[in-house]
C-alpha positions as a Markdown table, in Angstrom:
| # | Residue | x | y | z |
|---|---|---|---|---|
| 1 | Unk | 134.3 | 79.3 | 112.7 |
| 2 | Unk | 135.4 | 78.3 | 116.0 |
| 3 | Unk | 133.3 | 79.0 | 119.4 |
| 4 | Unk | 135.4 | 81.9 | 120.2 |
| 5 | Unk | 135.2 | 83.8 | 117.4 |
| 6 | Unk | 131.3 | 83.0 | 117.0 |
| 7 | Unk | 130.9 | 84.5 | 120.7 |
| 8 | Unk | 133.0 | 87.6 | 120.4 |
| 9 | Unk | 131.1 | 88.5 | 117.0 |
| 10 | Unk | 127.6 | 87.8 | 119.0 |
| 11 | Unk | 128.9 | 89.7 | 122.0 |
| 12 | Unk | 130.1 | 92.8 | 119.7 |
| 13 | Unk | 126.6 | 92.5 | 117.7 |
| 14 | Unk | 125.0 | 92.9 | 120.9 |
| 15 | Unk | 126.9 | 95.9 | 121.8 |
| 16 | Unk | 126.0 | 97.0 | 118.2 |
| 17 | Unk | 122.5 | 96.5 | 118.8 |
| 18 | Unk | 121.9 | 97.9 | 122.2 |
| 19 | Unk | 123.7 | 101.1 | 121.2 |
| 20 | Unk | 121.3 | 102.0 | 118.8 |
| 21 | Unk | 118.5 | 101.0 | 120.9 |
| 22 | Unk | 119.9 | 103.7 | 123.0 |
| 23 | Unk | 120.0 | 106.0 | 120.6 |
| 24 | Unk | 116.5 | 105.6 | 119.3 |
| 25 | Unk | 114.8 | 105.7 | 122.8 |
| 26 | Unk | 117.0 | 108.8 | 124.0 |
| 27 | Unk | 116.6 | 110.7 | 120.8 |
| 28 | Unk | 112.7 | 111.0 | 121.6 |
| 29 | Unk | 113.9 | 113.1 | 124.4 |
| 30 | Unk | 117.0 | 114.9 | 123.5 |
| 31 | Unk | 119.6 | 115.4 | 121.5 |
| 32 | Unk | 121.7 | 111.8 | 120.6 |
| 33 | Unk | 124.6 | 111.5 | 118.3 |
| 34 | Unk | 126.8 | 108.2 | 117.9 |
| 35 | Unk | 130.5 | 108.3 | 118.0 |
| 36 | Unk | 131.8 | 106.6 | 114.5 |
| 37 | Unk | 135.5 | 105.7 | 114.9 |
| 38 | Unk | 137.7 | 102.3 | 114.6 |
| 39 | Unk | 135.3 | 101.0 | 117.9 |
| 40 | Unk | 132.2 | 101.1 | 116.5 |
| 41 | Unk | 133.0 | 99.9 | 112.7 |
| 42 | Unk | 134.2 | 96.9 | 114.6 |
| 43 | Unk | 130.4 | 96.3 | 116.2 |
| 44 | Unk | 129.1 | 97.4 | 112.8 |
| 45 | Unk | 130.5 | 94.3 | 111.1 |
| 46 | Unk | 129.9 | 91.8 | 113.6 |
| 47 | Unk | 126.0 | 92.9 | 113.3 |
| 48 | Unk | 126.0 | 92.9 | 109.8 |
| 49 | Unk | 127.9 | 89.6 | 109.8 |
| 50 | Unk | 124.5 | 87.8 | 111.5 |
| 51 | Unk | 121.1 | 86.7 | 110.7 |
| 52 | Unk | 117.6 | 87.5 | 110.7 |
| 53 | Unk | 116.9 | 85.9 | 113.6 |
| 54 | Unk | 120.3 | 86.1 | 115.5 |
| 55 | Unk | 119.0 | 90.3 | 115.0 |
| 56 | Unk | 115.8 | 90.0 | 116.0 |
| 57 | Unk | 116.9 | 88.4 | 119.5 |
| 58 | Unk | 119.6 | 91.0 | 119.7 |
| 59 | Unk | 117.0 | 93.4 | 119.0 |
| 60 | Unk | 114.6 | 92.4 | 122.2 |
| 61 | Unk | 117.6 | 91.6 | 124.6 |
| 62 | Unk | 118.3 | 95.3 | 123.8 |
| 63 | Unk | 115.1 | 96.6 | 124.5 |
| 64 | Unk | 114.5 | 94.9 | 127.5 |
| 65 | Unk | 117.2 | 97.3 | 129.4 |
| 66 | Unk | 115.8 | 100.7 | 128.3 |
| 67 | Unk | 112.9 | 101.1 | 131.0 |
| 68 | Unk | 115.5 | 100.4 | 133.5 |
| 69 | Unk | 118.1 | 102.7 | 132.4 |
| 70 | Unk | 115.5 | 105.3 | 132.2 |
| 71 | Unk | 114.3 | 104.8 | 135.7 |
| 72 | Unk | 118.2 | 104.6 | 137.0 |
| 73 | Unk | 119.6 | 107.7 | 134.5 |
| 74 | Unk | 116.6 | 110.1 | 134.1 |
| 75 | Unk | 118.9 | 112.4 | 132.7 |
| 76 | Unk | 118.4 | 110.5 | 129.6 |
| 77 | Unk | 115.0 | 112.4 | 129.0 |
| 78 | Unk | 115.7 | 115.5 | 130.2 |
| 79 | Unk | 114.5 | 118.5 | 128.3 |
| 80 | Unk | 118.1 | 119.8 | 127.5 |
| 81 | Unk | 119.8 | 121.2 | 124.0 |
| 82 | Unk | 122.9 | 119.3 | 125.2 |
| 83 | Unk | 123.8 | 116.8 | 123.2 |
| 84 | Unk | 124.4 | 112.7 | 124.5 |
| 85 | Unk | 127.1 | 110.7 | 122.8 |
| 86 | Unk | 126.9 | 107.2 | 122.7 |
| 87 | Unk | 130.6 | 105.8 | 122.1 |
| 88 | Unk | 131.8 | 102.3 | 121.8 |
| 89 | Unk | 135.0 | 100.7 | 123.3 |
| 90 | Unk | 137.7 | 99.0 | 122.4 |
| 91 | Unk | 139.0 | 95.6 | 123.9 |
| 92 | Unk | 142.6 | 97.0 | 125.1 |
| 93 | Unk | 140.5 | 98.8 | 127.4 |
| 94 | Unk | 138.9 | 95.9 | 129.5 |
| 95 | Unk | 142.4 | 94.8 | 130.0 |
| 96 | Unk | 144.2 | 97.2 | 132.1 |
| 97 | Unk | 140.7 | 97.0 | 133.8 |
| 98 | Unk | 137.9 | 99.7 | 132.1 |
| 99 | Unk | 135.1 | 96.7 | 131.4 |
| 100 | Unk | 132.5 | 99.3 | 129.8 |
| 101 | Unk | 131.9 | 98.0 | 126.3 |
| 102 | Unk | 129.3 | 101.6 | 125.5 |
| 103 | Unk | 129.8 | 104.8 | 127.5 |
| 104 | Unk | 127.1 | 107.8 | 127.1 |
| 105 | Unk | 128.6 | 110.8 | 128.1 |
| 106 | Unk | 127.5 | 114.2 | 128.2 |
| 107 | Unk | 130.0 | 116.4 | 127.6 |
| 108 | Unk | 128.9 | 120.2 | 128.8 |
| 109 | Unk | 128.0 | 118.5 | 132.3 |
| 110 | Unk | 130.8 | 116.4 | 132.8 |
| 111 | Unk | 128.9 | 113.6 | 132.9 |
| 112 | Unk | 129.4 | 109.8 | 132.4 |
| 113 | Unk | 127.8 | 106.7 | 132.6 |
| 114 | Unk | 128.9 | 103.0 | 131.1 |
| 115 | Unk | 127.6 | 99.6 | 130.0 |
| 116 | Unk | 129.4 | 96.2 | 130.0 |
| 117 | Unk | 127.1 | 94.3 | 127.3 |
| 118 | Unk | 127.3 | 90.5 | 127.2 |
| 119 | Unk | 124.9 | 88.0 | 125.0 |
| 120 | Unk | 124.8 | 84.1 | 126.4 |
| 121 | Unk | 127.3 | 84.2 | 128.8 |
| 122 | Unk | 128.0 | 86.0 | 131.9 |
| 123 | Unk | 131.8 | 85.9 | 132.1 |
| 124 | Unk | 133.5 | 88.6 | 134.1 |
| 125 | Unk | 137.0 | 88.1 | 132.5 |
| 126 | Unk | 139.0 | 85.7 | 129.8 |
| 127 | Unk | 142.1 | 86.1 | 131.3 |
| 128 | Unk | 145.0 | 83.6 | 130.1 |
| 129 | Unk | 148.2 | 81.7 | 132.0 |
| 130 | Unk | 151.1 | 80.9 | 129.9 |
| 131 | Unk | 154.5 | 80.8 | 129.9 |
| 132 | Unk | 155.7 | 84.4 | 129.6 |
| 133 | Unk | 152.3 | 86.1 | 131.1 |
| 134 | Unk | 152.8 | 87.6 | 134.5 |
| 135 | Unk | 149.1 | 87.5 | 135.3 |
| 136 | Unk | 150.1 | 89.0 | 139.0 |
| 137 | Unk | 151.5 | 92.4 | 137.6 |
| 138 | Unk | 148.6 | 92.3 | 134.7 |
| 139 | Unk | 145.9 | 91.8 | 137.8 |
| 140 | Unk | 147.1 | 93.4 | 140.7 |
| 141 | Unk | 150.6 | 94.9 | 140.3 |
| 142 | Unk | 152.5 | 92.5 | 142.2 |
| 143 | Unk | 154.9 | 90.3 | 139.9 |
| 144 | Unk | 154.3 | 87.2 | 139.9 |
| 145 | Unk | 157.2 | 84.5 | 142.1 |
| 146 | Unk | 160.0 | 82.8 | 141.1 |
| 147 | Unk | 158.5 | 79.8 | 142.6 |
| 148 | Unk | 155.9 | 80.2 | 140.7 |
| 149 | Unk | 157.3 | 80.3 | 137.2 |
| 150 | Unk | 159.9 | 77.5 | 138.4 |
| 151 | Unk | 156.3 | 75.4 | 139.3 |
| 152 | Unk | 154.6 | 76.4 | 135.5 |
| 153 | Unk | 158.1 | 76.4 | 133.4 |
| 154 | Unk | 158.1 | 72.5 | 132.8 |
| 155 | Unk | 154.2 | 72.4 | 131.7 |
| 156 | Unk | 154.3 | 74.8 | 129.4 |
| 157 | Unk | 157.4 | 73.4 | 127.8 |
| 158 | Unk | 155.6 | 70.6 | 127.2 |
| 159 | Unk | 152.8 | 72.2 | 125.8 |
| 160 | Unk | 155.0 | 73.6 | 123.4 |
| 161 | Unk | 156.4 | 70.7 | 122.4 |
| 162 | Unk | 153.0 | 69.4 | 121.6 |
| 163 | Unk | 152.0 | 72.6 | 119.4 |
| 164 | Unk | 155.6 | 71.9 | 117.6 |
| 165 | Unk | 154.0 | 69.0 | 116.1 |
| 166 | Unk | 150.6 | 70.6 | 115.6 |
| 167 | Unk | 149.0 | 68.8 | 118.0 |
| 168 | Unk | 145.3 | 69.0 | 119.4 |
| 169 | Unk | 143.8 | 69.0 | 122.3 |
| 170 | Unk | 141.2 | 66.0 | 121.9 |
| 171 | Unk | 144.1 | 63.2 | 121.0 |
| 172 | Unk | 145.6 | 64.7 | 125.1 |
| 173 | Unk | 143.8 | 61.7 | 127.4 |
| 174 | Unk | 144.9 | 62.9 | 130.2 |
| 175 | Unk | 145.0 | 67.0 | 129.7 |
| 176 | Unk | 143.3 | 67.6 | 133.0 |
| 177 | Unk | 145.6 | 65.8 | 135.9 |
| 178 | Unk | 148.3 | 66.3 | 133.4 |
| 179 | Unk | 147.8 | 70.6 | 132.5 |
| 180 | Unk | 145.3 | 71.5 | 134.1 |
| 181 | Unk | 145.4 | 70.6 | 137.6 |
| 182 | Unk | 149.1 | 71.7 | 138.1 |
| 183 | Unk | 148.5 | 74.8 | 136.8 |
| 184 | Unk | 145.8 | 75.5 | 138.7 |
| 185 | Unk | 147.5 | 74.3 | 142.2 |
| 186 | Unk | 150.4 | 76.9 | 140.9 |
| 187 | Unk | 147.9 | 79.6 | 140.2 |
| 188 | Unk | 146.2 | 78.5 | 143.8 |
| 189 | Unk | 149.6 | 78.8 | 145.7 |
| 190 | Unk | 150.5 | 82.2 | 144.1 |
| 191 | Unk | 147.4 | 83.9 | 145.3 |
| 192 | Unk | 147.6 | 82.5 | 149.1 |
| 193 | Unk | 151.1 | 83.8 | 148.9 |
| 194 | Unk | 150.6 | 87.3 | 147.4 |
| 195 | Unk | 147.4 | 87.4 | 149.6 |
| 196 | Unk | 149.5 | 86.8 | 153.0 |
| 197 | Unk | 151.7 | 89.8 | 152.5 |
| 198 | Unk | 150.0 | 92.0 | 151.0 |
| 199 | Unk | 147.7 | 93.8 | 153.3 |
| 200 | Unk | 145.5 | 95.4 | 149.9 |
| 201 | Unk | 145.7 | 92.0 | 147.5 |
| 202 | Unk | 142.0 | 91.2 | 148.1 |
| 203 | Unk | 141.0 | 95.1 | 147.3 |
| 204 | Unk | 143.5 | 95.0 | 144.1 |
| 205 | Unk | 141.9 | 91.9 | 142.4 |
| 206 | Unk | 138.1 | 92.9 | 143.2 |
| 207 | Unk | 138.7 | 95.8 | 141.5 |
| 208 | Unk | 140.7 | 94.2 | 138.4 |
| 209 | Unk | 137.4 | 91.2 | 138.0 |
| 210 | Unk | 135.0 | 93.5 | 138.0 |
| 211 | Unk | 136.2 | 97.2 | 136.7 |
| 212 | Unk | 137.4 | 100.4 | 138.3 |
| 213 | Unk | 134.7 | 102.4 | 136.7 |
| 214 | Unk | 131.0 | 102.3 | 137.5 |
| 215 | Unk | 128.6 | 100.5 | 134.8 |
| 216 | Unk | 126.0 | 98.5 | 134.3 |
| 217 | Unk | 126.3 | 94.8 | 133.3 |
| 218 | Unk | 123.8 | 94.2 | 130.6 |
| 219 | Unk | 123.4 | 90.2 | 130.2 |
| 220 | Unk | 121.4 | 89.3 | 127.1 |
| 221 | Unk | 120.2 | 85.6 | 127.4 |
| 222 | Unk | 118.3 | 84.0 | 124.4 |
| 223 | Unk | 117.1 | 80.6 | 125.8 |
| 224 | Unk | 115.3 | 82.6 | 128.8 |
| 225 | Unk | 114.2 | 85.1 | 127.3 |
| 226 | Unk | 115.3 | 87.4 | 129.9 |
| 227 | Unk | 117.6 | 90.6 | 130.3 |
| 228 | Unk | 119.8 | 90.7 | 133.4 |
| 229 | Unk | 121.2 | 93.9 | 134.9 |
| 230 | Unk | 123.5 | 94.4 | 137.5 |
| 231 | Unk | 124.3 | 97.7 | 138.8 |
| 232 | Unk | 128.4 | 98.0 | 139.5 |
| 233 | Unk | 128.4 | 101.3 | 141.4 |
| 234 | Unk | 131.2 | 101.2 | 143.9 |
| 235 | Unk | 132.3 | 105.1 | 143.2 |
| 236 | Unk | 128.7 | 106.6 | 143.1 |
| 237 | Unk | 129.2 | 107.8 | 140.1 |
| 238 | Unk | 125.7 | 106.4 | 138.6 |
| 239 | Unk | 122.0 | 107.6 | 139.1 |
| 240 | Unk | 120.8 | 104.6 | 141.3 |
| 241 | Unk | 121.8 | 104.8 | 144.9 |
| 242 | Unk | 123.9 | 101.8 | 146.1 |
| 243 | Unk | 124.7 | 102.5 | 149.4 |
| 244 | Unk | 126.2 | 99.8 | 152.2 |
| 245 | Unk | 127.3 | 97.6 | 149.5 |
| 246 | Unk | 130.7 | 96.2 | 151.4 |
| 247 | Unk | 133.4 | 95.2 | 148.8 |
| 248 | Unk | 135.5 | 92.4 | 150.3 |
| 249 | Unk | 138.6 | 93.1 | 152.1 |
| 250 | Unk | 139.9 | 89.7 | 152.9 |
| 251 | Unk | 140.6 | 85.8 | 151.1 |
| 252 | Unk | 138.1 | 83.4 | 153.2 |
| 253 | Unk | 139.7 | 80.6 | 151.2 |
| 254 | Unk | 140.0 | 79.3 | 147.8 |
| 255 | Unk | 140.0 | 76.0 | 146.6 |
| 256 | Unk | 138.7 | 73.0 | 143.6 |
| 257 | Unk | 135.1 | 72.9 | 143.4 |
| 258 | Unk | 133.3 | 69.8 | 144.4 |
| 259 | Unk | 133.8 | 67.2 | 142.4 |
| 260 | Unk | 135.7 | 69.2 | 139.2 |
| 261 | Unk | 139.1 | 69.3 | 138.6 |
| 262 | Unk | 139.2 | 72.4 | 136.0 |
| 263 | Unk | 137.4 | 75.4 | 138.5 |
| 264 | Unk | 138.8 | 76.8 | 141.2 |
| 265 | Unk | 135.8 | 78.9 | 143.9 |
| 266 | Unk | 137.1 | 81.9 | 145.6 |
| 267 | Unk | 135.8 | 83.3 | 148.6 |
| 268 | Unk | 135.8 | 86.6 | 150.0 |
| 269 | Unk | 134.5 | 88.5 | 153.3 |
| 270 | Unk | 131.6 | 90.7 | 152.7 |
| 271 | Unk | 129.9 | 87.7 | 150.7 |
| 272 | Unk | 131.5 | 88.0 | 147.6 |
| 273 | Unk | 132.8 | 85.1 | 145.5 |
| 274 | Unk | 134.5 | 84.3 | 142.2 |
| 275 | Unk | 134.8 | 81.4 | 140.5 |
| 276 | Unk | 138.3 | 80.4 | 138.0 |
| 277 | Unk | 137.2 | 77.8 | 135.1 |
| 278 | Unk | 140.5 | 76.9 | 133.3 |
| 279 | Unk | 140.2 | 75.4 | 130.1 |
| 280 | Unk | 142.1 | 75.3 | 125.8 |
| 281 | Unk | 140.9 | 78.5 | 124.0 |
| 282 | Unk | 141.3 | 76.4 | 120.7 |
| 283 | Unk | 141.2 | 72.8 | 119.9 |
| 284 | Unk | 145.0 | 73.5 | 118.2 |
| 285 | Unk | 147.5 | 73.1 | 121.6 |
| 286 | Unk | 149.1 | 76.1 | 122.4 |
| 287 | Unk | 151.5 | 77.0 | 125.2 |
| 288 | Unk | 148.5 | 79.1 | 127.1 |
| 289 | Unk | 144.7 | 78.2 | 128.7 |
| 290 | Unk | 142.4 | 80.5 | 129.4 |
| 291 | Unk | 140.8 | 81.4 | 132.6 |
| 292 | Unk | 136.8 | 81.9 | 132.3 |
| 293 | Unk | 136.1 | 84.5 | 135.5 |
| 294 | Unk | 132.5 | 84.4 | 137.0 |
| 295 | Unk | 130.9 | 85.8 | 139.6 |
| 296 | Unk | 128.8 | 83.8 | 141.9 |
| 297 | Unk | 128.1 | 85.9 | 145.0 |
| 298 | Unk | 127.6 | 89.0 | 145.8 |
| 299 | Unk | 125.8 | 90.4 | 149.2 |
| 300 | Unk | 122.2 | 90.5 | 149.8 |
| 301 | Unk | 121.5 | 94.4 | 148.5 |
| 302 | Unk | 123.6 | 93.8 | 145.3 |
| 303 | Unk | 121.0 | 95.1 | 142.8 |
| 304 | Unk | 119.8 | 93.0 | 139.9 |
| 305 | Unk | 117.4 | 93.4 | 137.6 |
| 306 | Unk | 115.6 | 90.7 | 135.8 |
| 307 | Unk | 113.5 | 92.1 | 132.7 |
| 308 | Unk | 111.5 | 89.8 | 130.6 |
| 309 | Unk | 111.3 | 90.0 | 126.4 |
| 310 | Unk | 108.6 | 91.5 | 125.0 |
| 311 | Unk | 108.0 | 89.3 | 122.6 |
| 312 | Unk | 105.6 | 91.2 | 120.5 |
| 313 | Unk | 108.5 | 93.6 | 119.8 |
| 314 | Unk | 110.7 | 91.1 | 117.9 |
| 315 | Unk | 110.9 | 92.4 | 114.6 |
| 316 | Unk | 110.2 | 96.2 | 115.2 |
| 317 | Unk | 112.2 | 98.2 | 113.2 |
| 318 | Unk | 114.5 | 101.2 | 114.9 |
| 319 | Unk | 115.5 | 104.2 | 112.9 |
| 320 | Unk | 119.2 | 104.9 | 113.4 |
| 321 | Unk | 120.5 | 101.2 | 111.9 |
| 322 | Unk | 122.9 | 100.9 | 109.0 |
| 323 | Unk | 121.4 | 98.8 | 106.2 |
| 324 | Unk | 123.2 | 95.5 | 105.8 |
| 325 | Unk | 123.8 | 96.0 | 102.3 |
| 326 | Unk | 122.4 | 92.0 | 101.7 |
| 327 | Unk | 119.7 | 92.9 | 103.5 |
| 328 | Unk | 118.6 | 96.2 | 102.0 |
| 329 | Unk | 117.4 | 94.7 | 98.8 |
| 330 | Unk | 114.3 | 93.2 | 100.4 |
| 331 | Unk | 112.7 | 95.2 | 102.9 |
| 332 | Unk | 110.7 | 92.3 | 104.2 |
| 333 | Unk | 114.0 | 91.4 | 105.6 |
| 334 | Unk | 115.0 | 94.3 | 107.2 |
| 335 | Unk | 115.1 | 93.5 | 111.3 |
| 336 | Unk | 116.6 | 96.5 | 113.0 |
């Protein structure tokens, strides 16, 4: 199984995972149900799909987010006969720019919250160039130039001339100066332009790489044994106050990082910055490369939280989890 498909399966097995952690803490409180559509059988599988130990560290990464969430949402342990819904979301929805991967909504108040869960990486976005992909209408609703597809035109034709003959990616000496660096001087040159006459570019694409709706960013990391949490709040709309947190209004600059040839660092007022890693999404060449999307500053009050494991709750079992049918047989196996 190739690296992608190992890391969405993790990612939705985390999602998976953290939603019925959810549900068992909340449901001490209150009423909790969990929505059980196409959404969530998709998480279901890719929890069922791992290990032991791949749910045990799931399991903590989870728990590790729940006093915060309580602290931020004490709605959560209300005293009310209204019920909370945990839901799960679909992928087509972080593409025209909705990155919550859980919402918990309760209905009879009109209220909303929702979680972006990642597990080993911290990637804002997988966005792809290719041929035919007008990344500027997808992002920010300005087409992208004719210059521009005139610059990319001859690279990708050559790329798919290479995947005519099933060709891959490590036999390509010199990929980089010869894909990767012109694409990325085209993508470079389209921003600057769009970003010189378009007065709102800058406020466009913020809002594209990180979401238009509130949520917190739950980042489950394994070798550190830590939770991260980052509070996205830009429309008030969740419990914690995040006043006086500028979002950026203008392109400082962008350009190559230091001393690599397959990232591009952009800066924007207000201390915010992104950072555009382009690179094969499969060792198989295909006329497309895919864009990994970080952030890598933020202003000084940006809230974070940093929760460490508690180890001692590795194997503690939640009520709420499906069996794993090969797991149900032994109960000495049972994780979640």
């Amino acid at each position: 199984m190739s690296h992608k498909k190992d890391s969405n399966k993790s990612g939705r097995a985390f999602e998976y995972t953290l939603m019925h952690v959810l549900y068992d803490s909340i449901r001490r409180y209150r009423n909790v149900e969990i929505v059980k559509d196409k959404a969530y059988s998709t998480i279901y599988n890719a929890w069922t799909s791992l290990d032991h130990e791949n749910h045990s560290l799931l399991n903590l990464g989870a728990l590790a987010f729940i006093d915060t969430i309580f602290e931020f949402e004490p709605i959560l342990k209300e005293n009310s006969n209204d019920t909370v819904y945990l839901s799960s979301q679909s992928d087509k929805k972080g593409k025209v720019g909705d990155v919550r991967d859980i919402v918990i909504s309760i209905p009879k108040v009109e209220w909303q919250i929702g979680i972006s869960a990642k597990r080993n990486h911290s990637a804002l976005k997988h966005s792809r160039l290719s041929k035919s992909l007008d990344f500027g209408n997808a992002w920010y609703k300005e087409p992208c130039s004719q210059e521009y597809w005139n610059e990319i035109d001859p690279i990708f034709k050559e790329l798919d001339s290479l995947k005519q003959i099933k060709e891959e990616w490590k036999n390509i000496p010199n990929k980089i100066s010869n894909f990767y660096i012109p694409l990325l001087n085209a993508f470079k040159r389209e921003i600057v332009k769009v970003n010189d006459k378009d007065e709102n570019f800058v406020q466009k694409l913020f809002s594209y790489l990180i979401g238009f709706e509130d949520y917190y960013k739950v980042l489950s990391m394994d070798k550190k044994e830590k939770t991260y949490i980052q509070v996205f709040n830009f429309n008030n709309t969740l419990g914690i106050g995040t006043d006086n947190i500028p979002t950026p209004t203008k392109l400082v600059g962008i350009e190559f990082k230091d001393n690599n040839n397959t990232t591009l660092l952009m800066k924007l007022n207000n201390n915010w910055g992104f950072s555009f890693r382009i690179h094969n999404g499969s060792g198989k060449v295909e006329p497309s490369l895919k864009f990994d999307i970080n952030l890598i500053e933020t202003p000084k009050n940006f809230i974070e939280i940093i929760s460490n494991w508690d180890l001692s709750k590795k194997d503690e079992f939640l009520y709420g989890f499906e069996e794993n049918s090969r797991l149900a047989s032994n109960r000495e196996d049972r994780v979640l």
